[in-house]
C-alpha positions as CSV (number, residue, x, y, z in Angstrom):
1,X,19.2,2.8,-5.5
2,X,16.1,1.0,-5.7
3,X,12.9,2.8,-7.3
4,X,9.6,2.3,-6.5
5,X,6.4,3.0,-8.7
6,X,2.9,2.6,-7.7
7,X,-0.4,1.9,-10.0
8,X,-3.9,1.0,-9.5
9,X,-5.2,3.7,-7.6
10,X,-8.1,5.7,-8.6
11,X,-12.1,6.7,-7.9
12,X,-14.1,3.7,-6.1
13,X,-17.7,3.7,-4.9
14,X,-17.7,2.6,-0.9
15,X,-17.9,-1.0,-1.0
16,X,-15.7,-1.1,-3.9
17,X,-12.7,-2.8,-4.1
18,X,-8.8,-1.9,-5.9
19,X,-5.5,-3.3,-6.2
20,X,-2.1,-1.1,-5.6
21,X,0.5,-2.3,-7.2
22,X,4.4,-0.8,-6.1
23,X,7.0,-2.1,-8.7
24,X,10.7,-2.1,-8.1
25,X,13.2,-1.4,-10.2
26,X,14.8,-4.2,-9.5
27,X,14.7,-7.3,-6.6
28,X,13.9,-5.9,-3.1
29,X,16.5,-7.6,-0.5
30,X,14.9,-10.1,1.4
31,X,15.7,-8.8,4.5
32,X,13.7,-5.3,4.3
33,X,10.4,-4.7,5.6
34,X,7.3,-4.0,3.3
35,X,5.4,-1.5,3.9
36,X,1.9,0.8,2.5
37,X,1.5,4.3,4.4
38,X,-1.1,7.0,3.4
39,X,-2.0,10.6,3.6
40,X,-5.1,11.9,3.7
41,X,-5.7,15.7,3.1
42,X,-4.9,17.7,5.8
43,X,-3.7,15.0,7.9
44,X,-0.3,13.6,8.5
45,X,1.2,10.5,6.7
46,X,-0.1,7.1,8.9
47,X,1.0,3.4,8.7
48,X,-1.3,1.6,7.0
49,X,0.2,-2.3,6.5
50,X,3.5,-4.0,7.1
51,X,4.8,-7.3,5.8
52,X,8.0,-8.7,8.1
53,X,10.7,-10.7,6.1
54,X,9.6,-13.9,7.0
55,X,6.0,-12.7,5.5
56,X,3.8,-11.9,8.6
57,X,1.8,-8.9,8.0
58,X,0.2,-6.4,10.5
59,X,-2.1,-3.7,9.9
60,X,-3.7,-0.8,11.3
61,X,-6.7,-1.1,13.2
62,X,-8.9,1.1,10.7
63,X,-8.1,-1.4,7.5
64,X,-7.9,-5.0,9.5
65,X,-10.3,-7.7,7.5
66,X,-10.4,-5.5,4.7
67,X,-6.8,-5.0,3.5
68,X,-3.8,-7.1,2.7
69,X,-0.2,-6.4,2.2
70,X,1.6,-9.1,-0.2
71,X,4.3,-9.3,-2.8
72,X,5.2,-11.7,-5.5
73,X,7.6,-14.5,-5.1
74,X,10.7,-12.7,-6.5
75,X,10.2,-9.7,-4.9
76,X,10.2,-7.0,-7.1
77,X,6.0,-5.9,-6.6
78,X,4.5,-5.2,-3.6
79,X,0.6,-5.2,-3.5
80,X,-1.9,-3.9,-1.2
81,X,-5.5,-5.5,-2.0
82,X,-8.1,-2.9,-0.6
83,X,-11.8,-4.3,-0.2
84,X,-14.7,-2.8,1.5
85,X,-13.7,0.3,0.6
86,X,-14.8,3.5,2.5
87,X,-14.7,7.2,2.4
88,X,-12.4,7.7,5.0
89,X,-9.7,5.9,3.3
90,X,-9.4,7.8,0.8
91,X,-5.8,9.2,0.3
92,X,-2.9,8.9,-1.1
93,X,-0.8,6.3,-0.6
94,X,2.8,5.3,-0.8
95,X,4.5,2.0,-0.5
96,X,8.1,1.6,1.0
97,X,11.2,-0.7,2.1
98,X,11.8,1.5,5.0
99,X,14.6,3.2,2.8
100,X,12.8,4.3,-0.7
101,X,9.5,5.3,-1.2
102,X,6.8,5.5,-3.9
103,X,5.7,8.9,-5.3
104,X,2.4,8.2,-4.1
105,X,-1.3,7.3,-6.1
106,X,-4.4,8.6,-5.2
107,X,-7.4,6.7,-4.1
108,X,-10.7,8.4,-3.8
109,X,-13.8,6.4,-2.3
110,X,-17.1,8.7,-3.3
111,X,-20.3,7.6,-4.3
């Protein structure tokens, strides 16, 4: 079963900008969707970005112009480029192919 690990996460100022990275442990099939969720404390897990299989992305509302979902051409990373950072997106956040998930990274956004 495919294995997912995420990197990049950490503290930020707001403004800031960071790179998640979500490596598989081997070639994602084509056919599964892409996908970032996140956690904040004390709240429940939300959707944060989605990329379909013939690479259209959607996002949430909260993180649209300032976020983007990609992967690299062989499909074994997925990224989520976060830019104008703010406080309330701080969380934890886990990347997914709708069947395995990541163990999660944190990112904080504190001045």
């Amino acid at each position: 079963q495919e294995r997912f690990v995420e990197s990049g996460g950490g503290l930020v100022q707001p403004g800031g900008s960071l790179r998640l990275s979500c490596a598989a442990s081997g070639t994602i099939d084509s056919s599964f969707v892409l996908g970032w969720y996140r956690q904040a404390p004390e709240k429940q897990r939300e959707w944060v970005a989605t990329m379909h299989e013939n690479g259209v992305a959607v996002y949430t509302d909260s993180v649209k112009g300032r976020f983007t979902i990609s992967a690299d051409n062989a499909r074994t990373t997925i990224f989520l480029q976060m830019d104008s950072l703010k406080p309330e997106d701080t969380a934890i956040y886990y990347c997914t192919c709708g069947i395995t998930w990541g163990q999660g990274i944190q990112v904080t956004v504190s001045s």
